[in-house]
C-alpha positions, -999 to +999 in steps of 0.1 A: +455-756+461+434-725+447+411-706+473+376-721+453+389-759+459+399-752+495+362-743+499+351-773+481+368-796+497+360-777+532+322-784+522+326-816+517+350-824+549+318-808+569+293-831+551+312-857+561+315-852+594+282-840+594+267-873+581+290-894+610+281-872+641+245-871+628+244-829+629+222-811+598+239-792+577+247-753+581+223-729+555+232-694+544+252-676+578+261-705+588+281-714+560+305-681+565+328-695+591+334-721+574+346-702+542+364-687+565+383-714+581+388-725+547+406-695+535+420-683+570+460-698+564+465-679+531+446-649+544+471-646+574+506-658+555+501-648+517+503-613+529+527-612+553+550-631+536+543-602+509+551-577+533+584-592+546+571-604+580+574-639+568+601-655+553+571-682+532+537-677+527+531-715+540+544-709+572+529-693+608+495-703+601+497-728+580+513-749+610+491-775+632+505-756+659+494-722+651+455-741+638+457-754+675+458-718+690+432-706+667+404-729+669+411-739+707+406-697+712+374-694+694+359-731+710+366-712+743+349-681+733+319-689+717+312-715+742+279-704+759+273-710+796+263-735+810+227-719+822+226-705+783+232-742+769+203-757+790+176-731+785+187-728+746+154-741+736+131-720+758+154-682+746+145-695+710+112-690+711+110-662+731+131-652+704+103-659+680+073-645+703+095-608+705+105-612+665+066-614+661+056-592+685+082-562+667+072-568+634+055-535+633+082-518+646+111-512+619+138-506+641+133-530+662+131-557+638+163-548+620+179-553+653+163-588+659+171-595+624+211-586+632+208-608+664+195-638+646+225-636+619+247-633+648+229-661+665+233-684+635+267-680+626+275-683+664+260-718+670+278-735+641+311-711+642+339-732+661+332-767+642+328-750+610+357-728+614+380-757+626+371-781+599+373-754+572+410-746+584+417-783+593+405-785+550+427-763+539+462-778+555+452-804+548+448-794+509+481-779+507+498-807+523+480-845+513+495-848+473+532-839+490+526-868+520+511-889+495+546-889+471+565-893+503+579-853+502+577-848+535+606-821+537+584-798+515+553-801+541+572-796+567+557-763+571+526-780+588+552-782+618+564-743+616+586-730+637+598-764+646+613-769+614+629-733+598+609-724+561+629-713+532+618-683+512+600-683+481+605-662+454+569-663+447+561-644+477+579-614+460+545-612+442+515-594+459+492-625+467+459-604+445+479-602+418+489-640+419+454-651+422+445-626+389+471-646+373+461-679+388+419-672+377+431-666+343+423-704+334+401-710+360+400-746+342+437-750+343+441-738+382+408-759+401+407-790+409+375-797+390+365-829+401+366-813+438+347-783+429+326-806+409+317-828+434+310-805+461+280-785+436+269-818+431+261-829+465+258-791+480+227-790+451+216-829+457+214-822+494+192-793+490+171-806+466+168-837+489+154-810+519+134-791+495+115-825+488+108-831+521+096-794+533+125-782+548+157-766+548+188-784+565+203-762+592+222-771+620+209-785+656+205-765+684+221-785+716 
């Protein structure tokens, strides 16, 4: 799967599980870890496979194992202590009182500007980031379960089960993707990428028409 249907269908994995655990959708920062996640596997194999460190490029973190590690890490290390998740509410608007309060003071709103971008990404960054890479394996994976290959995805379970190499990964992984945007048509899955504008656009239309924004909830 190309890197622009990995993120579609990474969006719509989140609205999903959005809609079911009743959360509000991520806006603007909050959408960047889960690009991320989405993109994370290739970003970690293509090249190293590239560079000879790898013997596939759907291999170390392409594996459930090596998502495991990953997303267990950053749950632990963006988790916010216990005192900091019960007085969440109350630092917020302190937040807001000192954003106001600095307006007139350049410097000091650029840095309350940087903390709030930090703050939003932060909040949203280990469920985002898990369900974006949790998208992407299971992009590259579903058509070959679905036809009964399970040999060829057996890279989900690396390094249980040894990967063969690929001649493709002889190619640098920016050059492929030149090659693969050339027919941008030809390479996405369109009806993915189409349906996630549809209902990224519907949804914020939907907000906009009610006075608000969606973002994600605090708690």
């Amino acid at each position: 799967m190309d890197p622009v249907s990995h993120g579609a269908l990474a969006y719509l994995l989140y609205v999903g599980c959005a809609f079911i655990s009743g959360q509000r959708l991520p806006l603007g920062w909050a959408l960047v870890p889960l690009a991320i996640g989405s993109q994370l596997p290739d970003l970690i194999d293509k090249p190293l496979a590239y560079w000879g460190v790898l013997v596939y490029g759907r291999s170390l973190a392409h594996s459930v194992f090596t998502m495991t590690v990953i997303c267990a890490s950053v749950w632990r290390l963006t988790r916010p202590p216990r005192a900091d998740r019960a007085d969440r509410a109350d630092r917020a608007d302190r937040a807001d009182r000192a954003d106001r309060d600095n307006r007139t003071d350049q410097a000091a709103h650029a840095h309350t500007r940087v903390r709030r971008i930090v703050t939003a990404i932060r909040h949203p960054l280990p469920a985002a980031l898990t369900i974006g890479y949790l998208a992407h394996l299971i992009g590259d994976s579903w058509a070959l379960i679905a036809r009964g290959d399970w040999l060829s995805a057996r890279f989900l379970l690396y390094p249980v089960y040894r990967i063969p190499a690929s001649p493709s990964d002889d190619i640098a992984p920016w050059i492929r993707l030149l090659e693969l945007y050339r027919e941008p048509a030809a390479s996405m899955q369109l009806e993915l990428v189409a349906g996630a504008a549809i209902v990224f656009f519907a949804l914020r239309i939907r907000a906009y028409r009610r006075g608000r924004w969606p973002h994600q909830q605090a708690g």
